[in-house]
N, C-alpha and C positions, 0 to 999 in steps of 0.2 A: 335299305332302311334298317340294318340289321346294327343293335345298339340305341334306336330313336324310340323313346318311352311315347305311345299311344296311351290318350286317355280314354279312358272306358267310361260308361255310366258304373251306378249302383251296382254291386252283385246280389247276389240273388242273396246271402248273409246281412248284406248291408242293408236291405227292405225291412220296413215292418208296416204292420197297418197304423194307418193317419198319415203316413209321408205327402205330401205334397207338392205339388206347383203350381203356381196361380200365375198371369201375363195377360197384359194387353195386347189387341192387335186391329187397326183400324183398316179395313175393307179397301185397297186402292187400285185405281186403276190400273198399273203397273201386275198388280196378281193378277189381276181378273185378265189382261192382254196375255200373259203368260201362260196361265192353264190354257185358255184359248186356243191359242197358238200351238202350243206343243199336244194338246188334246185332238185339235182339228175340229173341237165344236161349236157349231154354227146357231145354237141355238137360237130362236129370236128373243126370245125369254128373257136369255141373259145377256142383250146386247143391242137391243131396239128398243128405242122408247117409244116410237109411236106403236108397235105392236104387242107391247107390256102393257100401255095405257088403257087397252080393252079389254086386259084380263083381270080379275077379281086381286091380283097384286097390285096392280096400278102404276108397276115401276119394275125397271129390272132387277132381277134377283142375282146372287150369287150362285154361281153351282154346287151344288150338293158335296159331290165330287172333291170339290176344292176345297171345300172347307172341312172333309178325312182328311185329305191331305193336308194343312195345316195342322189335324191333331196329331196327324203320324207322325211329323216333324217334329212335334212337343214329346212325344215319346220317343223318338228315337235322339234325339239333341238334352234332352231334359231327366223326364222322366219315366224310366229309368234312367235312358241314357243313351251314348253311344254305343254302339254294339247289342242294343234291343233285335228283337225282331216280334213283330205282332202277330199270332196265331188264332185271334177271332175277335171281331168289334159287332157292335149291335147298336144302332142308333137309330134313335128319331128326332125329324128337323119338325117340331110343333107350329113353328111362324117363320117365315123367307126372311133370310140375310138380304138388305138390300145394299147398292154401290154403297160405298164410304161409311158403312156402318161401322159402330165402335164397338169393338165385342173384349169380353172378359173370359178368360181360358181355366179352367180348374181341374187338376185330373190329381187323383185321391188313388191311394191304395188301398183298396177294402178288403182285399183275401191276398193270403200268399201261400203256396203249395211248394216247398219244396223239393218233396219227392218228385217232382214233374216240374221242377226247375219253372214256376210260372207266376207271374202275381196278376189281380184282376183289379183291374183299375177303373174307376169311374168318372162318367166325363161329363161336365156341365158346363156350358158355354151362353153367356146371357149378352143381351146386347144394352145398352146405356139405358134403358128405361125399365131394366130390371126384368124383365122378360127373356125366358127360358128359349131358344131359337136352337138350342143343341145339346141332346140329354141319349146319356149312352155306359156302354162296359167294352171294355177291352179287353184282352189275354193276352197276356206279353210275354216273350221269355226274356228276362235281364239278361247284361253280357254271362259270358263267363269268362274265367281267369284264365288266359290264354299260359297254353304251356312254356317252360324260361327255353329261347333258342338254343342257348349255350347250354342246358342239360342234354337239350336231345342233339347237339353236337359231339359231346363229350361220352355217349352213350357207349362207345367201344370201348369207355376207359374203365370201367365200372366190374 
């Protein structure tokens, strides 16, 4: 791969506060078999309708689970970018994602530090009737500028 341009996210230069990303993303069955699958959770919660129907939900939920997982994809695909890596999230799910719900993604840049190479992002995720279902902060470190191969090829020449 040496010569193939890799695209990054944002650098940590490139940030500033109010950056954002906004995106739809509608609940489908296909994700929900997926975490499942690869998770090995059997929850009934999120997968039984007759045994959802007697809980105060009424209906299966999404997992928690899966839907960090979807933010961490928005951050590491988006925002920042490629080459993120996340070093601490804090969330709370106020109301249950149920199946085929239609949710709204928003993650904001509210701080950037960087002496400590990190921005902290904030994350509001609502579903079609304008209710709040995912409210949070993240700490991200954006990529960084990978060293040129051919400097540190060239290094004996120097």
């Amino acid at each position: 791969m040496i010569g193939r341009k890799r695209k990054l996210g944002k650098k940590i230069n490139e940030l500033k506060v109010g950056d954002h990303y906004t995106t739809e993303k509608t609940i489908e069955d296909r994700d929900l078999l997926m975490y499942l699958g690869l998770s090995d959770d059997a929850n009934p919660l999120y997968i039984q309708h007759d045994y959802a129907s007697q809980t105060p939900f009424k209906r299966p939920v999404a997992p928690t689970v899966m839907l960090q997982g979807m933010i961490s994809s928005l951050i590491s695909m988006q925002l920042p970018g490629p080459g993120s890596h996340i070093l601490r999230q804090e969330m709370d799910f106020p109301k249950p994602v149920y199946h085929y719900a239609d949710l709204s993604f928003r993650l904001e840049v509210v701080e950037k530090d960087t002496a400590k190479h990190s921005v902290t992002l904030s994350i509001l995720v609502k579903d079609s009737d304008d209710h709040e279902v995912i409210k949070g902060v993240a700490v991200v470190s954006p990529p960084y500028e990978p060293e040129s191969m051919t400097a540190k090829s060239l290094e004996n020449f120097y």
